[in-house]
Backbone as CSV, one residue per row, in Angstrom:
resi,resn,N_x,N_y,N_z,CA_x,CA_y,CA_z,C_x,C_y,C_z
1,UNK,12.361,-17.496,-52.212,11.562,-17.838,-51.031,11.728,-16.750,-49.973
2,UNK,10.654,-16.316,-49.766,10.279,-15.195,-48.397,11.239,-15.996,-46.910
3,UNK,12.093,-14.966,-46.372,12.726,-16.066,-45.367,11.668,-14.868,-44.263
4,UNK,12.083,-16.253,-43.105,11.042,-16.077,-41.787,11.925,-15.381,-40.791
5,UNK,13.156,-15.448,-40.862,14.221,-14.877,-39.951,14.958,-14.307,-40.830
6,UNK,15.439,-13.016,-40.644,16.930,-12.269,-41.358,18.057,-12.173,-39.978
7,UNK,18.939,-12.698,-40.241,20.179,-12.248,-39.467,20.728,-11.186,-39.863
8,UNK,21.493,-10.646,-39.360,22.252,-9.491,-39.731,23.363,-9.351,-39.163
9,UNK,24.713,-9.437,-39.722,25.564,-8.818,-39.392,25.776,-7.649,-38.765
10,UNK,26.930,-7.096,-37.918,26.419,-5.880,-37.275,27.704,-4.922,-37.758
11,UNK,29.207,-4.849,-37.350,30.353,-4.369,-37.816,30.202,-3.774,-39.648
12,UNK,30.500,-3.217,-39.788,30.590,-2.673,-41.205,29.063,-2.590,-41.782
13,UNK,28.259,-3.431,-41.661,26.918,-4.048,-42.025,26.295,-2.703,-41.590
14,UNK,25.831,-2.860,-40.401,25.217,-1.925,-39.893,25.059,-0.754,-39.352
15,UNK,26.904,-0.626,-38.699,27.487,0.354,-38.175,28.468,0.947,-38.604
16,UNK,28.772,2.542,-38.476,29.777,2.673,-39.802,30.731,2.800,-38.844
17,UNK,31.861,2.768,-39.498,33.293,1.992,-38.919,34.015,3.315,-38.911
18,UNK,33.759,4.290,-39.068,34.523,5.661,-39.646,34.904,6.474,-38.294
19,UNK,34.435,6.384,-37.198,35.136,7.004,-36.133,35.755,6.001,-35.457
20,UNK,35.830,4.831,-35.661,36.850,3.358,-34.771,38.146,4.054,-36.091
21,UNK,37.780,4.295,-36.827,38.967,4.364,-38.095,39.950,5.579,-37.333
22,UNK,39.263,6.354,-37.348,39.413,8.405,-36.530,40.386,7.595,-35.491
23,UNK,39.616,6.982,-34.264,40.232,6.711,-33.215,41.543,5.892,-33.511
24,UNK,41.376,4.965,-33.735,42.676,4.040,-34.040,43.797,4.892,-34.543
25,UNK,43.312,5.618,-35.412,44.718,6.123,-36.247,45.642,7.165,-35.343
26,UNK,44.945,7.309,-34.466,45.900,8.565,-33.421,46.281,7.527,-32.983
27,UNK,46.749,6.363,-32.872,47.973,5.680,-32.157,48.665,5.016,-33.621
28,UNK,48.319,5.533,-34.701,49.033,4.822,-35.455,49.501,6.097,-36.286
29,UNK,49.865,6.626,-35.726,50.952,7.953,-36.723,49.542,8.891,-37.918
30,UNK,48.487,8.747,-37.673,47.136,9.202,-37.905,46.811,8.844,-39.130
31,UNK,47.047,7.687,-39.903,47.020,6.830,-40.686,46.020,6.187,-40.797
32,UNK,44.975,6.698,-41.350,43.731,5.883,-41.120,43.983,4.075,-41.912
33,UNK,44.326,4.704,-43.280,44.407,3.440,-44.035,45.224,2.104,-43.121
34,UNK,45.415,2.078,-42.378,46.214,1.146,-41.723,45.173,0.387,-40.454
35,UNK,43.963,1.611,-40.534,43.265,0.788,-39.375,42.247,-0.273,-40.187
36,UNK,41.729,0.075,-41.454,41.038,-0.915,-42.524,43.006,-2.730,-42.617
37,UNK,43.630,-2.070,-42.791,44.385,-3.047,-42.550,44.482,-4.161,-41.202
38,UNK,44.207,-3.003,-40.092,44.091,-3.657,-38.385,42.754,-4.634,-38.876
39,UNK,41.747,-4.051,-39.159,40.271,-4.603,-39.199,40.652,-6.223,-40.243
40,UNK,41.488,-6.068,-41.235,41.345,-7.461,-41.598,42.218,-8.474,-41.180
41,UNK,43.294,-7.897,-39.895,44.271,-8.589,-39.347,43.468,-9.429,-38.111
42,UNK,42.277,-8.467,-37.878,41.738,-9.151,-36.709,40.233,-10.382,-37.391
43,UNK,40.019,-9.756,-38.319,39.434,-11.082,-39.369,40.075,-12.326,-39.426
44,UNK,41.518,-12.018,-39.907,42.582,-12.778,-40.085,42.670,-13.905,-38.690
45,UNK,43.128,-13.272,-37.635,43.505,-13.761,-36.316,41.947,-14.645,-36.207
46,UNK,41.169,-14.164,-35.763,39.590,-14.891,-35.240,39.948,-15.945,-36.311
47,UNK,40.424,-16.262,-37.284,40.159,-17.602,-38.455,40.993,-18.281,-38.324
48,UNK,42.389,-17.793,-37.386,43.202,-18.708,-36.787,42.989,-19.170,-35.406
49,UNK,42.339,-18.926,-34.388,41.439,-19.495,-33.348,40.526,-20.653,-33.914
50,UNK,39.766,-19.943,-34.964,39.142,-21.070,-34.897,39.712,-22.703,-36.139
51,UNK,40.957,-22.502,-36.543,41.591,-23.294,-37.328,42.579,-23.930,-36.019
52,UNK,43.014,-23.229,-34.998,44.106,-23.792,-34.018,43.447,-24.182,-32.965
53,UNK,41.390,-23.830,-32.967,40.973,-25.147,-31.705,41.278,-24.047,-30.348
54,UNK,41.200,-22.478,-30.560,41.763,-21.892,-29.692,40.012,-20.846,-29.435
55,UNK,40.282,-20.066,-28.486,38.848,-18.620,-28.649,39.340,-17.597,-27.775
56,UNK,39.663,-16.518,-28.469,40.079,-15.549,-27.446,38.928,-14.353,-28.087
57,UNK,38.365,-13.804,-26.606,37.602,-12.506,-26.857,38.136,-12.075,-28.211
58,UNK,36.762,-11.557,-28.809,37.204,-10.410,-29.905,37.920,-9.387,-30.026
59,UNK,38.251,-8.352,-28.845,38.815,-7.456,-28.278,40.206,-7.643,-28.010
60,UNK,40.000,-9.066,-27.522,41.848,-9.151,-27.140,42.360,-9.471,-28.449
61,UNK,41.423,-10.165,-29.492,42.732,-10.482,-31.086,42.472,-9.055,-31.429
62,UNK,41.669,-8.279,-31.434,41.699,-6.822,-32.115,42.944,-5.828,-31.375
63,UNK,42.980,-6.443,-30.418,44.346,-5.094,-29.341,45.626,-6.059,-29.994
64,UNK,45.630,-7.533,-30.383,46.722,-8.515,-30.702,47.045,-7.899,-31.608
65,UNK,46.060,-8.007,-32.873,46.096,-7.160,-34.446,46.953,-5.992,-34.358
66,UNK,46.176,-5.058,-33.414,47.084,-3.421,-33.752,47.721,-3.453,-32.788
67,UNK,48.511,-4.451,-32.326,49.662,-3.935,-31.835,50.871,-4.758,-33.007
68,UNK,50.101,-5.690,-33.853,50.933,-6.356,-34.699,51.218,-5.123,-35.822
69,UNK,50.182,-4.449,-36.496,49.970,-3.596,-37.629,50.554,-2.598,-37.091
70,UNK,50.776,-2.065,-35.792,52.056,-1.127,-35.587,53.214,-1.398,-35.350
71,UNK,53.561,-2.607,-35.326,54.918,-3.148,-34.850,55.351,-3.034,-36.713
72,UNK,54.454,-3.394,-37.380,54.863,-3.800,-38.978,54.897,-2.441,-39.396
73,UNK,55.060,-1.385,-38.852,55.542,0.073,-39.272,56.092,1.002,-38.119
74,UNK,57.265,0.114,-37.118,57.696,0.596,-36.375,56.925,1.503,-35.474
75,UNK,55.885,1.307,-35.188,55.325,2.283,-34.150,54.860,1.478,-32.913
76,UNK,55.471,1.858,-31.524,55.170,1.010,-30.786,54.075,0.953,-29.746
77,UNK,53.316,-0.248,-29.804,51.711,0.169,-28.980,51.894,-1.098,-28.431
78,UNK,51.399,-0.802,-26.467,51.510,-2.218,-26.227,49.915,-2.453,-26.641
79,UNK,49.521,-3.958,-25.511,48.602,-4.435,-25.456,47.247,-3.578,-24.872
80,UNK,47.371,-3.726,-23.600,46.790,-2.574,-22.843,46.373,-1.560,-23.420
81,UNK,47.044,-0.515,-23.996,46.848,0.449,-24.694,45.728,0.245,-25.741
82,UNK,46.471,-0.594,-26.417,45.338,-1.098,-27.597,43.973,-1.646,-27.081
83,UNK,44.134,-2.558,-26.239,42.583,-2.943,-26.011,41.934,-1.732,-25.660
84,UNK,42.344,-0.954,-24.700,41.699,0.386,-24.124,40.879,1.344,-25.286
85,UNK,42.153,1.581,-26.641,41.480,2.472,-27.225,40.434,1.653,-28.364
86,UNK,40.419,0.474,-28.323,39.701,-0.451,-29.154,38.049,-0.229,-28.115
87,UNK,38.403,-0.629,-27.387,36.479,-0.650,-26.059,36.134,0.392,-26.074
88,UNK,36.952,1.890,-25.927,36.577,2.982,-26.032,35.614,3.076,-27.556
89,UNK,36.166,2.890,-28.798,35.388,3.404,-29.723,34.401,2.550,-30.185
90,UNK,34.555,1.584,-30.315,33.946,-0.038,-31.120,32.681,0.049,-30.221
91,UNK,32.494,0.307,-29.230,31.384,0.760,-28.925,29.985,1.805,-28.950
92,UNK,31.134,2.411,-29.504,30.720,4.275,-29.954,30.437,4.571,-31.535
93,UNK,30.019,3.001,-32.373,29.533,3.755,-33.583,27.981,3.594,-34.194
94,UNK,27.708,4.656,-34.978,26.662,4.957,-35.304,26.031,3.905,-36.393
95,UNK,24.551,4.130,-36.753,23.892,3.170,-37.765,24.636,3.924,-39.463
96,UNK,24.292,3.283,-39.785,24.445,3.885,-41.437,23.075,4.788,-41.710
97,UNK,23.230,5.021,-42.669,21.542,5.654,-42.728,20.714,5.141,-43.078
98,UNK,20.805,3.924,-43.618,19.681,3.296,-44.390,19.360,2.386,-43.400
99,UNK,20.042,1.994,-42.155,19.672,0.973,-41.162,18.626,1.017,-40.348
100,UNK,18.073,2.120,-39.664,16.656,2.511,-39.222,15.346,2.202,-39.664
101,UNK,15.549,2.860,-40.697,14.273,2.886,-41.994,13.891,1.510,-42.485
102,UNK,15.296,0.735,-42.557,15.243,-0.907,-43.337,14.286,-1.613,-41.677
103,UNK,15.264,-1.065,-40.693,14.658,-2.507,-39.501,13.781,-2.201,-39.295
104,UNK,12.714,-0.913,-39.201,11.637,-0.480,-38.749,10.837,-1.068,-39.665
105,UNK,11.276,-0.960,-40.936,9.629,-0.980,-42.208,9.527,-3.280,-42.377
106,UNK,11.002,-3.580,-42.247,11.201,-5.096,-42.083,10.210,-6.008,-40.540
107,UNK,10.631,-4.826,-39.542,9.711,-5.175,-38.271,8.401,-4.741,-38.387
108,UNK,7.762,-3.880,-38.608,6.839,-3.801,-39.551,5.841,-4.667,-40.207
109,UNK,6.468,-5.348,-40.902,6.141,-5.932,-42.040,5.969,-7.844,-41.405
110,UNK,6.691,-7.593,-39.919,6.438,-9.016,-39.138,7.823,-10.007,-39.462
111,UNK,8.607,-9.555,-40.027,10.116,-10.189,-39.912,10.224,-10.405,-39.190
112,UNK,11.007,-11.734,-38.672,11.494,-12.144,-37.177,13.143,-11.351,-37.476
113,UNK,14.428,-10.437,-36.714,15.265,-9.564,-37.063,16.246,-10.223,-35.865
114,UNK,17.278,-10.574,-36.623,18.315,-11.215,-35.420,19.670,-10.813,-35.668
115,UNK,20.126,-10.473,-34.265,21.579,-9.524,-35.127,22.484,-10.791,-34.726
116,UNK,24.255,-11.053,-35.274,24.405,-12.365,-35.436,26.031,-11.672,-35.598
117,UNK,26.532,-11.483,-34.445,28.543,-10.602,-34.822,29.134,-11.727,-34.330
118,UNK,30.297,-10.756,-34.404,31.759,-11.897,-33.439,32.222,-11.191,-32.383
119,UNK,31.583,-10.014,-32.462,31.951,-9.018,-31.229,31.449,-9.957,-30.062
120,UNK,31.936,-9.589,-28.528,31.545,-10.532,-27.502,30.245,-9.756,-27.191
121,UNK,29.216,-10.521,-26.160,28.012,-10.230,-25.853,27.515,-8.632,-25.306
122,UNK,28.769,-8.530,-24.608,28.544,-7.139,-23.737,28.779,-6.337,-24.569
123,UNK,29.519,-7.054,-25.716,30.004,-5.581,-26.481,29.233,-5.110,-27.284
124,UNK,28.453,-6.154,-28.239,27.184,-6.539,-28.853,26.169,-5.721,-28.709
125,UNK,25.804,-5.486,-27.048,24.569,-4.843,-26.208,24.697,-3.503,-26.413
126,UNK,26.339,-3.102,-26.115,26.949,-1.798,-26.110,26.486,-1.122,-27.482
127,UNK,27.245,-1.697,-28.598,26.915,-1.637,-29.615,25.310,-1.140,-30.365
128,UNK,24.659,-2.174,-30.148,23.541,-1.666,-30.482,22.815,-0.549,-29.774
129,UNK,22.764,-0.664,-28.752,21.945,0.607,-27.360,22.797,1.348,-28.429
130,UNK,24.351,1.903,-28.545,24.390,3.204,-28.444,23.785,3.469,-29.906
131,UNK,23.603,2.741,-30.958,23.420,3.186,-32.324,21.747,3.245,-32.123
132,UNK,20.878,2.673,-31.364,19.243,3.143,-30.887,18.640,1.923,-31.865
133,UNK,19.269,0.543,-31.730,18.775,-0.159,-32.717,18.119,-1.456,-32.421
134,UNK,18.560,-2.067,-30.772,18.837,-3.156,-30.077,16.957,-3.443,-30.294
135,UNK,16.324,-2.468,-30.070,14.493,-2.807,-29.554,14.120,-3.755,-31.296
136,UNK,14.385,-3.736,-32.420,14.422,-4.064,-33.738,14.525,-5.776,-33.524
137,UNK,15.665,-6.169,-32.790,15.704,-8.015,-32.978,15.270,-8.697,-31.685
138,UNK,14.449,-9.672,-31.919,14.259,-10.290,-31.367,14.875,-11.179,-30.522
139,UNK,16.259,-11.766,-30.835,17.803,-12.139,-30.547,18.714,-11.719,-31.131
140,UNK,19.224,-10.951,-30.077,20.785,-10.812,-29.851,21.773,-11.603,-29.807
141,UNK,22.870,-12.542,-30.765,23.760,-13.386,-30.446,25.384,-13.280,-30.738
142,UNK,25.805,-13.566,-29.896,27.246,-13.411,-30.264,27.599,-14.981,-30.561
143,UNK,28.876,-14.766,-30.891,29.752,-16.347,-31.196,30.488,-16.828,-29.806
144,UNK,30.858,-15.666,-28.601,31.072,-16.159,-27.899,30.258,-17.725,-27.437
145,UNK,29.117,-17.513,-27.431,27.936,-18.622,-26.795,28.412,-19.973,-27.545
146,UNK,29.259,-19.756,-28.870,29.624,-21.461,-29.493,31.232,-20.929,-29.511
147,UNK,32.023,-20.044,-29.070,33.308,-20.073,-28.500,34.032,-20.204,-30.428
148,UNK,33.228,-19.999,-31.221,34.012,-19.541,-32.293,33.626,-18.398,-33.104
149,UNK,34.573,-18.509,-34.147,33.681,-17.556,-35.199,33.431,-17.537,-36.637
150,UNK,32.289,-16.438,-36.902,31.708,-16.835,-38.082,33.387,-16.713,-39.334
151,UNK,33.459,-17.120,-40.081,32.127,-17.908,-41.070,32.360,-19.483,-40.870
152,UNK,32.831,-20.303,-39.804,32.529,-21.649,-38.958,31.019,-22.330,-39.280
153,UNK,30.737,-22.276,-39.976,29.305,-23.651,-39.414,28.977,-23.752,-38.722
154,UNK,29.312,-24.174,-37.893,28.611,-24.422,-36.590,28.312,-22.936,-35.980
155,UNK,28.244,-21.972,-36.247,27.951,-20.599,-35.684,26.535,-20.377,-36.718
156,UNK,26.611,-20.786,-38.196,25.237,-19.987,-38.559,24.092,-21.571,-38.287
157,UNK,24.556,-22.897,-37.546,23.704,-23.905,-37.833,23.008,-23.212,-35.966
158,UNK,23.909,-22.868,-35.218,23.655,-22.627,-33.621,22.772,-21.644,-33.914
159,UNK,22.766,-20.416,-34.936,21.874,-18.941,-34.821,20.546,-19.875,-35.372
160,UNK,20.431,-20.330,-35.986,19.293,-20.378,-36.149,18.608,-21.748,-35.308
161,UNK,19.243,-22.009,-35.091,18.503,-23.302,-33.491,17.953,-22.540,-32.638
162,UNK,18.803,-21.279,-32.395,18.140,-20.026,-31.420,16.993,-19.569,-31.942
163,UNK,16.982,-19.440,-32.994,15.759,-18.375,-33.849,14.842,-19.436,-33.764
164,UNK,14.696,-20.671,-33.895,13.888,-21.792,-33.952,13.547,-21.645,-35.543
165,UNK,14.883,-21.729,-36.592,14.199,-21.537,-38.159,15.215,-22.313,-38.818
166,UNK,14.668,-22.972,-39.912,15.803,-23.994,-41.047,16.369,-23.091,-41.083
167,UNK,17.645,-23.519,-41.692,19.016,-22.517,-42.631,18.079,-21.792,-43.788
168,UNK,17.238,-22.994,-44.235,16.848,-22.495,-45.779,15.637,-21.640,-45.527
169,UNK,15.320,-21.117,-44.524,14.133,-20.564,-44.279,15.011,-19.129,-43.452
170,UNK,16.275,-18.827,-43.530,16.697,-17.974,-42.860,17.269,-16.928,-43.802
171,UNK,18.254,-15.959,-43.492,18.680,-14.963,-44.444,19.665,-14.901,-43.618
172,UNK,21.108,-14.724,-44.269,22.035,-13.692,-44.031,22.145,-12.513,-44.962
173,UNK,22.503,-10.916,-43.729,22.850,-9.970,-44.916,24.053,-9.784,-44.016
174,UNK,24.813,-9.394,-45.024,26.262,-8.695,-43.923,27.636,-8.122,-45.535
175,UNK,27.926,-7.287,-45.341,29.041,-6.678,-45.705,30.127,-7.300,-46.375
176,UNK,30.128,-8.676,-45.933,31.489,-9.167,-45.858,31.097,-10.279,-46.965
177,UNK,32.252,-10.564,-47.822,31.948,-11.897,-48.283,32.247,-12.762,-48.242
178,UNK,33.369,-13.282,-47.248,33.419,-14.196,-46.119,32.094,-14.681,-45.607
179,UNK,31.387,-14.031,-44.953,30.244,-13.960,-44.331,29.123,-14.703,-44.644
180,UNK,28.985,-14.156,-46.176,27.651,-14.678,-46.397,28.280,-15.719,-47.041
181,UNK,29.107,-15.873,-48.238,29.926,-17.748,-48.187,29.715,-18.544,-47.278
182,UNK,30.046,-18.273,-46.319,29.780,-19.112,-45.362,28.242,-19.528,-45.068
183,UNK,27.877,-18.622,-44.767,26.211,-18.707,-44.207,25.844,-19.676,-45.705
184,UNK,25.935,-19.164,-46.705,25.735,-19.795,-47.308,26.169,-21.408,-48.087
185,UNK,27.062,-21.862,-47.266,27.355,-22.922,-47.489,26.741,-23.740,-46.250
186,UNK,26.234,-23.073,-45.617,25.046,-23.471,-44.667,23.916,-24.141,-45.207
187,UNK,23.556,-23.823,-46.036,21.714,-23.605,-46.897,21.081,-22.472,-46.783
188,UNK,21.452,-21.372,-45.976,21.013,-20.089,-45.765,20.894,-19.317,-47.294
189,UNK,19.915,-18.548,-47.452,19.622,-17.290,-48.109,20.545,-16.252,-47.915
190,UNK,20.889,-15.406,-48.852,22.467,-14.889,-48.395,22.107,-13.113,-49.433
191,UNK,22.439,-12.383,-48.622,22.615,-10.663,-49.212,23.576,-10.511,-49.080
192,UNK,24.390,-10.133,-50.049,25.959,-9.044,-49.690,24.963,-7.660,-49.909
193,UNK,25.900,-6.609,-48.617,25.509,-5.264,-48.950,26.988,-4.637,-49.372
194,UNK,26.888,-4.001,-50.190,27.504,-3.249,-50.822,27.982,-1.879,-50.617
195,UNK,28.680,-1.841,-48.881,28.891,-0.668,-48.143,30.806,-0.464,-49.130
196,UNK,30.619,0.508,-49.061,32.105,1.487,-49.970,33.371,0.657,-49.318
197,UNK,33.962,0.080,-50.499,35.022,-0.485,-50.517,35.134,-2.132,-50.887
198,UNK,33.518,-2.678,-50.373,33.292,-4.093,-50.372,33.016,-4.730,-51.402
199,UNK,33.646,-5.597,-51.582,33.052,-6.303,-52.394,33.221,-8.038,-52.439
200,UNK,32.533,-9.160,-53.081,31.932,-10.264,-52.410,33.581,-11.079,-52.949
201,UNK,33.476,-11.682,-52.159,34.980,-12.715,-52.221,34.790,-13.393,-53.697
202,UNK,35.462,-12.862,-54.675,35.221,-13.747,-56.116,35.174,-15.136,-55.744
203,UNK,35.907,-15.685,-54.823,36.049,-17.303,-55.080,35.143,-17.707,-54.186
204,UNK,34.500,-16.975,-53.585,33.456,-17.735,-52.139,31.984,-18.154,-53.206
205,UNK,31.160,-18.783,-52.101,29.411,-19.194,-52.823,29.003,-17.828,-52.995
206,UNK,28.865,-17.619,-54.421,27.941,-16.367,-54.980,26.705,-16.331,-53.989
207,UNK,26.509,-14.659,-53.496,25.057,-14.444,-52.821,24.163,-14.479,-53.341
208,UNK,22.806,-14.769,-52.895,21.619,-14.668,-53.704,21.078,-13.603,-53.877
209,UNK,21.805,-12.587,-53.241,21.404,-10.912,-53.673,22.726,-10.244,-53.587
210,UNK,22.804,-9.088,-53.948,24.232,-7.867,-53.776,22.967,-6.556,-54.313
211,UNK,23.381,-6.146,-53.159,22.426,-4.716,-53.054,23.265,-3.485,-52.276
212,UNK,22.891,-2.429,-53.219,23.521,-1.000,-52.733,22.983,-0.778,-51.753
213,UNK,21.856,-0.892,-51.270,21.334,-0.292,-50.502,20.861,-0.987,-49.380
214,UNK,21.077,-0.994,-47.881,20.052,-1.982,-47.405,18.248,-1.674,-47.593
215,UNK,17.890,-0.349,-47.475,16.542,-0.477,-48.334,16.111,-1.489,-48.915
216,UNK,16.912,-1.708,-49.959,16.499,-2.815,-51.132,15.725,-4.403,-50.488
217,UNK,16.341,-3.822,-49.448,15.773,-5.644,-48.654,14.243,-5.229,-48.501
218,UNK,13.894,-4.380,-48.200,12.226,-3.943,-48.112,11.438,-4.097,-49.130
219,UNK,12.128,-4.100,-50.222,11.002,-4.216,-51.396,11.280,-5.846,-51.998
220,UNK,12.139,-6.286,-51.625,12.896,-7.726,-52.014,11.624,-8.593,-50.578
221,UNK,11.610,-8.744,-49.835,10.779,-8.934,-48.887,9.064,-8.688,-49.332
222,UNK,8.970,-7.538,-49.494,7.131,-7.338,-50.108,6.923,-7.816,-50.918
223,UNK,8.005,-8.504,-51.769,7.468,-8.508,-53.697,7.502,-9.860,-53.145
């Protein structure tokens, strides 16, 4: 079924993560591999907020994370520090390459295009302006607005109350397979993309697509 709304993930999904990686690692002994470790500590943390009934900005469990992931290899970073060099970059990354071409020929084509993170709102805005992508969706939403985060229920049943569209008439694509499990235990339509390194949680709800490319959603859409 042709969905009427695509959400989209934005972190890894859309934006490549490779200079937050650059940045981070100069406070971590220049260790990149340790900032892909930070990134799933702060996955980690957001799933204990929303299991302990708690919501702290995205930013503050991400400065929580790497100051935890440097404490767990003796290197010492406070808080402060960390949030600082976290706002500095997480703001500052670029589209992938295939992300332009996909939202333009999808908007195009009369897709309703809704981006759908855990990043907070301002950061969200930041985010997209600097990658030249924000004019593409129609809504912009963060999880702040339901004070949890994805992959919660109640975050993909709220996105699409916004969009004014069923679950089953919607799409998730996103990176993660957390992500679309979830969405998809929603009733949502579900893409894993298949950005380097990812791959879909064996034990989560199988997606209804896994595609190399986001392209692929353009011709998956026309046909």
């Amino acid at each position: 079924m042709t969905p009427k709304v695509i959400f989209f993930d934005i972190n890894e999904t859309l934006l490549d993560m490779q200079a937050i990686k650059t940045g981070l690692a100069s406070v971590l002994n220049g260790d990149e591999t340790l900032v892909d470790l930070w990134f799933a500590n702060l996955l980690h943390h957001s799933l204990v907020d929303v299991a302990s009934g708690q919501f702290h900005d995205f930013i503050d469990i991400g400065a929580a994370a790497l100051t935890m992931v440097a404490h767990s290899k003796d290197i010492s970073v406070d808080e402060a520090t960390a949030k600082d060099i976290i706002k500095q970059h997480i703001t500052r990354l670029p589209a992938h390459d295939d992300v332009v071409p996909t939202l333009k020929a999808l908007q195009s084509a009369g897709v309703t295009l809704v981006a759908l993170s855990n990043s907070s709102k301002a950061g969200l805005d930041a985010q997209l302006e600097f990658a030249n992508i924000k004019p593409y969706f129609s809504h912009v939403l963060s999880v702040e607005s339901v004070r949890t985060y994805k992959p919660h229920a109640a975050v993909y049943h709220w996105a699409c109350q916004q969009a004014n569209v069923k679950n089953e008439d919607a799409m998730m694509v996103a990176a993660h397979g957390w992500d679309v499990s979830g969405a998809k235990a929603t009733g949502m339509q579900t893409v894993f993309v298949e950005r380097s390194g990812k791959m879909v949680y064996p034990l989560g709800i199988a997606p209804d697509h896994s595609i190399a490319s986001l392209t692929a959603l353009i011709e998956m859409i026309s046909s």
